[in-house]
C-alpha positions as CSV (number, residue, x, y, z in Angstrom):
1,X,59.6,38.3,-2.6
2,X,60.8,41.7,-4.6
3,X,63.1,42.2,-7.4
4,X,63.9,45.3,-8.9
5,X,60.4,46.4,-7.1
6,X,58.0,44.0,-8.4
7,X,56.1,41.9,-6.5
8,X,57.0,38.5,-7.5
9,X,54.2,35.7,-7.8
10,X,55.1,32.2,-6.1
11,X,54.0,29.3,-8.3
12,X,54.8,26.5,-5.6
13,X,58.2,24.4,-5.1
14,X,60.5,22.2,-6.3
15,X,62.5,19.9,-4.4
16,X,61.9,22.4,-1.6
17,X,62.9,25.3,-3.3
18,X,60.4,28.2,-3.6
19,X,59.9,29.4,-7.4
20,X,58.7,33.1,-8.3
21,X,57.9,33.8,-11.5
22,X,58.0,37.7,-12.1
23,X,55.2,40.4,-13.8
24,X,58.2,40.8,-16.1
25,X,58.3,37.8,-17.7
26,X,54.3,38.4,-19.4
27,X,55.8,41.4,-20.6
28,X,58.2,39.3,-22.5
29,X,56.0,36.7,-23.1
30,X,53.8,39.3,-24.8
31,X,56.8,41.1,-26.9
32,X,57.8,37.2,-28.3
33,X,54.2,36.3,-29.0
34,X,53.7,39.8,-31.3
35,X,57.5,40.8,-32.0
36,X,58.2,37.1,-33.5
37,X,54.6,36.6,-35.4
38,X,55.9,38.2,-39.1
39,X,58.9,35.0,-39.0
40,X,56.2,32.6,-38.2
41,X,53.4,34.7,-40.5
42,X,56.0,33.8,-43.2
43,X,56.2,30.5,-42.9
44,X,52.3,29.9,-42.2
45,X,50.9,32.3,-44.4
46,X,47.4,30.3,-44.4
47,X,47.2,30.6,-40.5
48,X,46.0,34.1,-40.4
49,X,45.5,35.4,-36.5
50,X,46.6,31.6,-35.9
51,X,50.4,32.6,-35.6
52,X,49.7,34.4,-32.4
53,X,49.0,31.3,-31.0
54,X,52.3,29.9,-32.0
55,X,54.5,32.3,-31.1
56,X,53.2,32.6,-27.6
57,X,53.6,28.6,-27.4
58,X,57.2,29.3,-28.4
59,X,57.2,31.9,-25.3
60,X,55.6,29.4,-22.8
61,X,58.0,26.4,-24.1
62,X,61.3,28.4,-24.0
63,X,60.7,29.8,-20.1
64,X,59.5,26.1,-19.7
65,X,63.6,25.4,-20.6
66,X,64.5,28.2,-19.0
67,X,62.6,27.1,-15.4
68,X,64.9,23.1,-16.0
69,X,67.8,25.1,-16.6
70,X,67.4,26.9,-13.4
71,X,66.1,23.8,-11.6
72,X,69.6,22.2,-12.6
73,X,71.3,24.8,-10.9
74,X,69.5,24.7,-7.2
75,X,70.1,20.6,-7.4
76,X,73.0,20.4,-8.1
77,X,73.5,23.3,-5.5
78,X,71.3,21.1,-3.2
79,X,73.5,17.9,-3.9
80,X,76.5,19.8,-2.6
81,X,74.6,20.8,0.6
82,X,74.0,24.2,-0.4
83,X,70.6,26.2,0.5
84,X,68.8,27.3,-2.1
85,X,66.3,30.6,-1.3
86,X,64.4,30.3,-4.7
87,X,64.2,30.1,-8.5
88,X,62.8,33.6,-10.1
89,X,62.0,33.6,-13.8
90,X,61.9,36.7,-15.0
91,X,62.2,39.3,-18.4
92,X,65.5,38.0,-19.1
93,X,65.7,34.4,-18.6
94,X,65.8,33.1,-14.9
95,X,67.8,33.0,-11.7
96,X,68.4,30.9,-8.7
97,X,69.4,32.7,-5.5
98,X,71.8,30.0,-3.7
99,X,72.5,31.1,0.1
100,X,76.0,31.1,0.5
101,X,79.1,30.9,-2.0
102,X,80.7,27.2,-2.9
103,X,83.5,26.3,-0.9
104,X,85.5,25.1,-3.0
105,X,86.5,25.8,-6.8
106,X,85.4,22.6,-7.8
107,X,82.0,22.9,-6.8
108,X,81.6,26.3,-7.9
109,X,82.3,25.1,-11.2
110,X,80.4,21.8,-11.7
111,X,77.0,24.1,-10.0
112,X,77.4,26.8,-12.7
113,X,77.8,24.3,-15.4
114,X,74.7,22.2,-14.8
115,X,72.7,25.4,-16.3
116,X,74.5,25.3,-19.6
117,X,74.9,21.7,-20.0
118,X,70.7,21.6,-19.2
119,X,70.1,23.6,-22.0
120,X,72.5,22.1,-24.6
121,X,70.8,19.4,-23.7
122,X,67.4,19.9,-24.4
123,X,68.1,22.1,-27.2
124,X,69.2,18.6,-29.0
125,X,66.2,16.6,-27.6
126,X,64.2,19.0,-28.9
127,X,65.9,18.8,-32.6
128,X,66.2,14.8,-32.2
129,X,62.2,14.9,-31.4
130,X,61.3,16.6,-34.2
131,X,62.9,14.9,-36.7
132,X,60.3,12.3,-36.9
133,X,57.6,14.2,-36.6
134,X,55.4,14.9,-39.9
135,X,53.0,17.7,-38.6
136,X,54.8,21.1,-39.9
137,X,53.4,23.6,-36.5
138,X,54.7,20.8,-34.3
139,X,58.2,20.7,-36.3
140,X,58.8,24.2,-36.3
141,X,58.0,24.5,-33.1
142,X,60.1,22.2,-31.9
143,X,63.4,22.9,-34.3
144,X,62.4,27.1,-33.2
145,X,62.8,25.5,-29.7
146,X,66.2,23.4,-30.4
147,X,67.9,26.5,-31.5
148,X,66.9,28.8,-28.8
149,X,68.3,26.5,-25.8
150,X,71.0,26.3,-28.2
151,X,71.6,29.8,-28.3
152,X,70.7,30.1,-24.6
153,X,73.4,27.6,-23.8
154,X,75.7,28.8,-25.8
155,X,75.7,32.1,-24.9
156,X,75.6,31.5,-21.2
157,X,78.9,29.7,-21.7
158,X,80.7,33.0,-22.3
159,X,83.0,33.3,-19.9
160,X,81.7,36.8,-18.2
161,X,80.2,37.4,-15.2
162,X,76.9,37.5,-13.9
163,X,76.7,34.7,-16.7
164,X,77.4,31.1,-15.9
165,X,80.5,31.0,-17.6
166,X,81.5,33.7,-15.9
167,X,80.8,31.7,-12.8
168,X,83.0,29.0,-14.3
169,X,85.9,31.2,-15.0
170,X,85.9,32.5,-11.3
171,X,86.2,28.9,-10.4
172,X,88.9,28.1,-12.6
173,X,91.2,31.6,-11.9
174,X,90.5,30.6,-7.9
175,X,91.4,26.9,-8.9
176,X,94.5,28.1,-10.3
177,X,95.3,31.2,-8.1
178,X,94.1,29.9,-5.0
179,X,92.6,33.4,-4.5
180,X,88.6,33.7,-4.6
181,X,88.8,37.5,-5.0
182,X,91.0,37.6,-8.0
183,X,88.5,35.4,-10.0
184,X,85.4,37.2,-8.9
185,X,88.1,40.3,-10.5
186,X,88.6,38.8,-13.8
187,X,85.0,37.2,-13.9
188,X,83.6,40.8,-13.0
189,X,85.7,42.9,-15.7
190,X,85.1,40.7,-18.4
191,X,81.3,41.0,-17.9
192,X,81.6,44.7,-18.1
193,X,83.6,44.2,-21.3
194,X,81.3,41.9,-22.8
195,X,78.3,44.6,-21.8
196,X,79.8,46.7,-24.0
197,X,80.4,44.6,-26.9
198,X,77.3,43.8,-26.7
199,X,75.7,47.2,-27.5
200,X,77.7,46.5,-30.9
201,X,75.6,43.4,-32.2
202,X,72.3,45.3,-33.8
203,X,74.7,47.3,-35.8
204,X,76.8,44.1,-36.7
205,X,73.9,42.4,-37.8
206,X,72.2,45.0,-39.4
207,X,74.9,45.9,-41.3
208,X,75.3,49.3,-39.7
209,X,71.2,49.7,-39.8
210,X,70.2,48.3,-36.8
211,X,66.9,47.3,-36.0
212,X,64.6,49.1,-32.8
213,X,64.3,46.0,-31.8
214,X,67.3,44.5,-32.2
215,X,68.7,47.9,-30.9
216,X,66.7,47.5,-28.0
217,X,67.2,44.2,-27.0
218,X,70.9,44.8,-27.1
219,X,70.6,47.8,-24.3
220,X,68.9,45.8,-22.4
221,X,70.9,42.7,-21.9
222,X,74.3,44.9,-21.7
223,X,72.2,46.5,-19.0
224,X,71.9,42.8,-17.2
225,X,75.1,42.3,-17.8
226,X,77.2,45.5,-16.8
227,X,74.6,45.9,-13.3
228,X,75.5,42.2,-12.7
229,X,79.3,42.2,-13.2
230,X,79.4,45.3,-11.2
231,X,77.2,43.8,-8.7
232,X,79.8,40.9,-8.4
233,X,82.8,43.1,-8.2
234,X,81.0,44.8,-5.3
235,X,80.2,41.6,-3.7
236,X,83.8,40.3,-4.2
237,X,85.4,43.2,-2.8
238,X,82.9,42.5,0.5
239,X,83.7,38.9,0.6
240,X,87.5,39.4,0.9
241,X,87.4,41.7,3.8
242,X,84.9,39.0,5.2
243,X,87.5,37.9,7.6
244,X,88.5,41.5,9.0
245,X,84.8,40.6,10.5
246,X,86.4,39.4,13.7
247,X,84.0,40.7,17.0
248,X,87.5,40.6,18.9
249,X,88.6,43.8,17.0
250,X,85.4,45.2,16.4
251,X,84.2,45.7,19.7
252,X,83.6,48.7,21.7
253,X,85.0,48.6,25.4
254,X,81.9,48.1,27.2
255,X,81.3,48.9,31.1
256,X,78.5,47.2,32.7
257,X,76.2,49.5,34.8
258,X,72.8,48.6,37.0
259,X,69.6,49.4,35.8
260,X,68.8,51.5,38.7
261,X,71.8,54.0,37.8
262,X,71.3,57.9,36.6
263,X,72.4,58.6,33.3
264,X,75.3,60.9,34.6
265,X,76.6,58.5,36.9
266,X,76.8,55.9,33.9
267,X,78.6,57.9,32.1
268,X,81.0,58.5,34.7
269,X,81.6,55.1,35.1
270,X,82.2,54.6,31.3
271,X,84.4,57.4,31.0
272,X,86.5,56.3,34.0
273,X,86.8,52.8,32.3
274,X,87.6,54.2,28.9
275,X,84.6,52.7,27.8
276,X,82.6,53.8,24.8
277,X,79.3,51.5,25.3
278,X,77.2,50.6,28.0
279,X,75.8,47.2,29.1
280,X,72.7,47.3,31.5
281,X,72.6,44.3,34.1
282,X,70.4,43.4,36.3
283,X,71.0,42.6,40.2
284,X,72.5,39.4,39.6
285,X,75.2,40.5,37.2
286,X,73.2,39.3,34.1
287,X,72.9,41.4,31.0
288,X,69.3,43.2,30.2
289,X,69.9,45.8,27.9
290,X,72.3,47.8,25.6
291,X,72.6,51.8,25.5
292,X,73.0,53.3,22.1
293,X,75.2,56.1,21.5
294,X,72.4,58.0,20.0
295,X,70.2,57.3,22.6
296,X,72.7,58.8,24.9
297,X,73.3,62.0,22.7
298,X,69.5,62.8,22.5
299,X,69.6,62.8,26.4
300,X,69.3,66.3,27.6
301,X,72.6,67.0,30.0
302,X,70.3,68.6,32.7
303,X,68.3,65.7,32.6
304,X,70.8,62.8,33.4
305,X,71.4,63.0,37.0
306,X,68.0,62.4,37.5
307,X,66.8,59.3,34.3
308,X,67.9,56.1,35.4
309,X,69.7,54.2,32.3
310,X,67.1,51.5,31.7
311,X,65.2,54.0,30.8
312,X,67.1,54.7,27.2
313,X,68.4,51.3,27.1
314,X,67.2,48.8,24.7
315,X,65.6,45.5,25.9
316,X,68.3,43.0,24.8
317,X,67.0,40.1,22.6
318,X,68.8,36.5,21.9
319,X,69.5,37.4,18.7
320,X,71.2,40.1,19.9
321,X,74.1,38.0,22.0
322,X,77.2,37.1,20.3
323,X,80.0,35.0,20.9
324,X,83.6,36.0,20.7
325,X,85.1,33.5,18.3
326,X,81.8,33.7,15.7
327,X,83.6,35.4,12.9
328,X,83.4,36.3,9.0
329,X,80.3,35.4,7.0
330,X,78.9,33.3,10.2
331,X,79.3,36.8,12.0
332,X,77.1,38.5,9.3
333,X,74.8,35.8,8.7
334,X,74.4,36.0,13.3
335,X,73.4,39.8,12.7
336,X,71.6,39.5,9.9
337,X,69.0,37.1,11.6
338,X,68.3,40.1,14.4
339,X,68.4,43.2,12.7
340,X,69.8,45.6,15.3
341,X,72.1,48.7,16.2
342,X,74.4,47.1,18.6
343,X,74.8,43.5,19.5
344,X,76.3,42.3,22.8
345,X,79.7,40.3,22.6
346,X,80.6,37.6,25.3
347,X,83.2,35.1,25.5
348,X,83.6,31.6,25.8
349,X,82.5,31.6,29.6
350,X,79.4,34.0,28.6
351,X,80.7,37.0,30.4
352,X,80.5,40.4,29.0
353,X,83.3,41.0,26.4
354,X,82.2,44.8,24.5
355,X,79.5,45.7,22.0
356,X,79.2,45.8,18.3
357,X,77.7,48.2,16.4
358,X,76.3,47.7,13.2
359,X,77.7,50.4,12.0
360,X,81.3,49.3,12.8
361,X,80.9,46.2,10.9
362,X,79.4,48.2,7.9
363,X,82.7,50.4,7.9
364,X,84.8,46.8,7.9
365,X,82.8,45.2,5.0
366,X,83.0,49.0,2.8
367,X,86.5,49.1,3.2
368,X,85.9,52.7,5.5
């Protein structure tokens, strides 16, 4: 599995779901165990090179929260019959890659909650447990740990996507609206206005002197957050012309020609049918094969009177059969299990209906 180009490492599964860790998240674990070392330094003076160890602890215990956080999601995700692909932790936290979109509002909501209400969780455990404890590494550690899940929960309530409260705030304008589309809208712009206030921290807390990095840090997650607001905006817009995904209105006119037929003669039968694709069957009327356009173009003119058609025709596949009344995101989910240029459409009694190009259904979902 890839993100962003790295080659993700699988650590096993939980409750059937595959979980990744990414190369990214040593780098992090490496720039909390040596960027937060002074804070602990000062408050274990006597440790010496001892503080390392502690604040790498504090990295392994917070991605620890991080991994139940995400588990939270792909249950609850699961208990709602769901899929879940897989849980990836990576530089900036974690994420959990859920198949298809919640039907309803409701569940929407109550799956992008479960995160937050994780971490709020365990960020009071962790400050319950470590009120009676009396060893000082063990405390700090622990009340260190409360007030990062805190802050981790906290801050993932914000109601901006790609964040889980953005999530929730999708659920609840859809909810309210009854319109899917316009809450990914909202969701989406307030993420890209929360990306930008964001920059605007370090300098807050700095007092106009930000730190590197504190400065750094910022650009970063406003870089999360405006790529995955923007992502979600483009993702919205694709869903809501999900339905225009209708094989009935996207079809070519197809004729159906034998196998045995010259190129030229083909054609001539297309062009008499006003047909604009070509299905290849074989002697007992059953479907073979599918002619591209481009296969057609690359076909030397002086050549066609004498290639028969099977011979640029592509070998047709099962994945590449579609039925008539499969529509929307069970149309794209059909094509996407059988990559291919064209697909073959039939209806209800399995005769030959047109073709679909890929390209065509591209064109639909961008809108062109």
């Amino acid at each position: 599995m890839r993100i962003g180009g790295w080659q993700n490492l699988r650590l096993g599964r939980m409750a059937g779901v595959p979980v990744y860790v990414s190369p990214t998240w040593f780098i992090v674990a490496a720039v909390i165990t040596v960027g937060f070392e002074p804070f602990v330094g000062r408050s274990f003076p006597d440790l010496g090179a001892g503080t390392y160890a502690i604040t790498f602890a504090f990295a392994v215990l917070l991605y620890l929260s991080v991994f139940l956080h995400e588990v939270s999601h792909a249950l609850t995700a699961l208990g709602f019959g769901l899929p879940v692909r897989g849980i990836t932790l990576h530089f900036l936290g974690g994420h959990t890659e859920i198949e298809r979109e919640s039907p309803t509002p409701g569940r929407d909501l109550l799956v992008s909650a479960a995160g937050p209400a994780v971490s709020l969780a365990l960020g009071l455990l962790a400050y319950a447990a470590s009120v009676p404890v009396t060893g000082d590494i063990a405390e700090y550690l622990l009340r260190v740990l409360a007030a990062a899940n805190i802050i981790v929960g906290a801050f993932n309530l914000l109601p901006a996507l790609p964040l889980d409260g953005g999530h929730m705030l999708r659920a609840v304008v859809w909810r309210i609206s009854g319109d899917e589309h316009r809450g990914t809208l909202v969701a989406g712009r307030a993420g890209q206005v929360l990306a930008v206030l964001v920059l605007g921290v370090p300098f807050l807390a700095g007092g106009g002197r930000p730190t590197t990095f504190g400065l750094l840090w910022a650009v970063l997650v406003a870089a999360m957050l405006w790529t995955g607001a923007t992502q979600s905006l483009a993702v919205g817009r694709m869903r809501a012309r999900l339905p225009q995904l209708d094989p009935g209105r996207l079809a070519r006119p197809a004729v159906t020609v034998q196998a045995d037929q010259p190129v030229s003669e083909a054609l001539r039968r297309a062009s008499e049918q006003s047909a604009t694709a070509m299905v290849v069957v074989d002697s007992a009327g059953r479907p073979t094969g599918l002619v591209s356009g481009a296969a057609l173009a690359a076909m030397p003119e002086e050549r066609r009177p004498w290639v028969p058609i099977s011979d640029i025709a592509r070998s047709l596949r099962d994945g590449m059969v579609v039925k008539l009344d499969v529509r929307g995101e069970d149309l794209l989910r059909a094509i996407r299990a059988d990559l291919a240029s064209e697909y073959l459409v039939v209806d209800e009694d399995g005769a030959v209906y047109g073709v679909l190009a890929a390209a065509d259904v591209d064109a639909a979902l961008s809108g062109r």
